[in-house]
VMD Tcl script that draws the C-alpha trace (Angstrom):
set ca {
  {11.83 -6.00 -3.22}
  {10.95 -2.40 -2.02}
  {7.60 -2.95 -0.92}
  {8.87 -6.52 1.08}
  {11.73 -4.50 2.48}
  {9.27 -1.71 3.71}
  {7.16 -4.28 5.38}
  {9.75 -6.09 7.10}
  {11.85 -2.42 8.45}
  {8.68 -1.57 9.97}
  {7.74 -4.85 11.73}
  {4.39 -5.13 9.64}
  {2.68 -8.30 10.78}
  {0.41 -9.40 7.51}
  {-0.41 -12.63 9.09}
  {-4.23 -13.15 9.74}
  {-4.72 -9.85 8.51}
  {-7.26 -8.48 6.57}
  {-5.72 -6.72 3.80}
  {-7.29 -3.94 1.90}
  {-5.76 -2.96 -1.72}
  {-7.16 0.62 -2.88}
  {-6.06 1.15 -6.65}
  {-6.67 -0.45 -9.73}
  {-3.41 0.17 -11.96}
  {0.35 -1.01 -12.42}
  {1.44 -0.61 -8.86}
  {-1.70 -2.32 -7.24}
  {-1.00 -5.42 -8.89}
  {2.79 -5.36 -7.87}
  {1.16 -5.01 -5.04}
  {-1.07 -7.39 -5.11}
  {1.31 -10.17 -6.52}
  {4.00 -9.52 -3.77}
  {1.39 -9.88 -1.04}
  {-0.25 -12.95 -2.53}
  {3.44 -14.90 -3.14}
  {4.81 -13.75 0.73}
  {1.44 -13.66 2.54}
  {-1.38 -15.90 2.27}
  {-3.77 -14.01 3.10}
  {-7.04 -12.27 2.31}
  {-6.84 -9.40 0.14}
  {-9.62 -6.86 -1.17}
  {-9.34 -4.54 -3.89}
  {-11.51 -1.20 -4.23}
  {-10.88 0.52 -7.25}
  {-12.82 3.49 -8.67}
  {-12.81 1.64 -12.28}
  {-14.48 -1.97 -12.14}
  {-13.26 -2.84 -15.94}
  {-9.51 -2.47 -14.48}
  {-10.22 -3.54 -11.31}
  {-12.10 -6.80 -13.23}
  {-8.93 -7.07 -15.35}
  {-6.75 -7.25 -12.71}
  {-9.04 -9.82 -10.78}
  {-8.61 -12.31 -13.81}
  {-4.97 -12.30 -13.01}
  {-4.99 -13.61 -9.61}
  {-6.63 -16.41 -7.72}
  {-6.92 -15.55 -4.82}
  {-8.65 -12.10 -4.81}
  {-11.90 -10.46 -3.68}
  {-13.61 -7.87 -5.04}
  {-16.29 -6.59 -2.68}
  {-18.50 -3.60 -5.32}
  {-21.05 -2.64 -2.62}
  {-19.84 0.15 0.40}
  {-22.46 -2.18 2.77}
  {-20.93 -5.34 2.01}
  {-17.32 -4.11 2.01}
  {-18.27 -2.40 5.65}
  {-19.34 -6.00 6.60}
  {-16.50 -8.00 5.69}
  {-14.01 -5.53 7.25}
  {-15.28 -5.43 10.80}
  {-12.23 -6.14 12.74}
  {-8.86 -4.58 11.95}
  {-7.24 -4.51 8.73}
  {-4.47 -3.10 6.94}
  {-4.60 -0.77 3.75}
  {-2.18 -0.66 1.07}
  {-2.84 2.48 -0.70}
  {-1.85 2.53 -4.39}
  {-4.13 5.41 -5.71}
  {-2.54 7.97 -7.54}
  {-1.70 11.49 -5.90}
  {-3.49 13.61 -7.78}
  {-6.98 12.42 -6.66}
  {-9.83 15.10 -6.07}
  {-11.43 15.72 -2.91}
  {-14.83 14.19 -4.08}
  {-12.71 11.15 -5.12}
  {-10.94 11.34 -1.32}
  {-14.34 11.51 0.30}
  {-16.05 8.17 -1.50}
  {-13.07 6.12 -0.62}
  {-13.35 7.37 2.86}
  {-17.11 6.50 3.15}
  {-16.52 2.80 1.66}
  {-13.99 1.99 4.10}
  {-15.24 1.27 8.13}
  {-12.13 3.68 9.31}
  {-12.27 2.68 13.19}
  {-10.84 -0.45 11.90}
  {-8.22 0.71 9.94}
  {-4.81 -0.91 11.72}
  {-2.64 0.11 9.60}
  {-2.30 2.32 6.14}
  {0.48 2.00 3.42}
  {0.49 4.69 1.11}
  {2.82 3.48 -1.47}
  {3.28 7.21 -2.30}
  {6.17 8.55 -0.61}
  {5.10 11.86 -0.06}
  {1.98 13.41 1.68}
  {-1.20 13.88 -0.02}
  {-4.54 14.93 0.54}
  {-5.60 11.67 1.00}
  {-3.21 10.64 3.30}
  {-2.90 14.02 5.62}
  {-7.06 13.47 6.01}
  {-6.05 9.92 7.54}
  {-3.42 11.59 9.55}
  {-5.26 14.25 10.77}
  {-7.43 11.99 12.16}
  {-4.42 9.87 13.69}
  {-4.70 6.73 12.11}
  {-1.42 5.16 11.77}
  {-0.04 5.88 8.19}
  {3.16 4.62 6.66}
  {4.37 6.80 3.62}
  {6.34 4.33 0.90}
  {9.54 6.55 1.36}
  {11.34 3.30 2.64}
  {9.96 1.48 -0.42}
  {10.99 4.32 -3.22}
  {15.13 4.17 -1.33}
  {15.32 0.28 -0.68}
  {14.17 -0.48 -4.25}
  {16.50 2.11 -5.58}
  {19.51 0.62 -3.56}
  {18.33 -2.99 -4.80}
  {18.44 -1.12 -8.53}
  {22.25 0.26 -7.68}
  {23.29 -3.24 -6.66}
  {22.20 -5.16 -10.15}
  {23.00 -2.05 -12.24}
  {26.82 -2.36 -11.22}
  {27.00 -5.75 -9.92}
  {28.03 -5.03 -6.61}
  {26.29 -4.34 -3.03}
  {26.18 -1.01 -2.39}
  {23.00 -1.66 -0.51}
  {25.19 -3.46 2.14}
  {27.55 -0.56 2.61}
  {24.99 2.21 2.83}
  {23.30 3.21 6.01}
  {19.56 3.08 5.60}
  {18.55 5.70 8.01}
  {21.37 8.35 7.28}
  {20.24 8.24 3.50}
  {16.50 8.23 4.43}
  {17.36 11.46 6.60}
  {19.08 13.38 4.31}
  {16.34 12.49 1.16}
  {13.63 13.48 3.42}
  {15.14 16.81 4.31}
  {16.75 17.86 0.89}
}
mol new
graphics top color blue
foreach p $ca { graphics top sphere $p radius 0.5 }
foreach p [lrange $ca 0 end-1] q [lrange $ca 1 end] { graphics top cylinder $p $q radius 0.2 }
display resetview
């Protein structure tokens, strides 16, 4: 629900898009699964770990896993969007190789399902690529959790942007 929400408050358009998954644990394959039931489109995984990333290819149908930096530079030469789903704590040597597999002047679009800034995300910044932080995600799913918890809607009767202001600056 968070992760559709977040796409749809910032006018994402997934359709035709090449989408680019980076992660190979628990959250990628939300991830992955929410994309493949609401968008049918073509989705690659990178992951540093090709047993998990393998595991979490037998799951789906409809996923590509491209192993080789030349190939994956290939297949992703017009825009795409990333959905990033690595953890935070990555190291800079870590940072660096999933920079070099990616073709960056086509990135359209990151995700970074992490809703704070990281050293991966503030290198992609810096550099002014367009990067969406999963803030919207993290507050929409937790409204969505408020709502079934008590049975009611608080979701309705909250205003998004005043609560995502005053989390942001606390």
């Amino acid at each position: 629900y968070g992760l559709l929400m977040l796409i749809k408050k910032n006018n994402i358009i997934l359709k035709n898009k090449k989408i680019v998954v980076l992660g190979n644990g628990g959250v990628a394959k939300t991830v992955i699964k929410t994309l493949l039931d609401n968008y049918k489109e073509q989705i690659y995984i990178w992951g540093r770990n090709s047993k998990k990333v393998n595991n979490i290819i037998a799951l789906f149908d409809n996923i590509i896993y491209l192993r080789r930096v030349q190939k994956l530079k290939t297949v992703l030469n017009e825009k795409y969007i990333v959905f990033n789903c690595i953890s935070l704590n990555i190291d800079e040597l870590s940072i660096n190789n999933i920079l070099n597999s990616l073709p960056l002047q086509n990135i359209e679009l990151m995700v970074d399902i992490n809703y704070v800034k990281t050293k991966f995300n503030e290198k992609l910044i810096e550099k002014k690529y367009n990067v969406i932080l999963g803030i919207d995600m993290l507050l929409y799913q937790a409204l969505k959790s408020l709502d079934i918890w008590y049975n009611q809607s608080y979701s309705d009767k909250i205003n998004f942007n005043e609560l995502k202001k005053n989390i942001i600056h606390l």
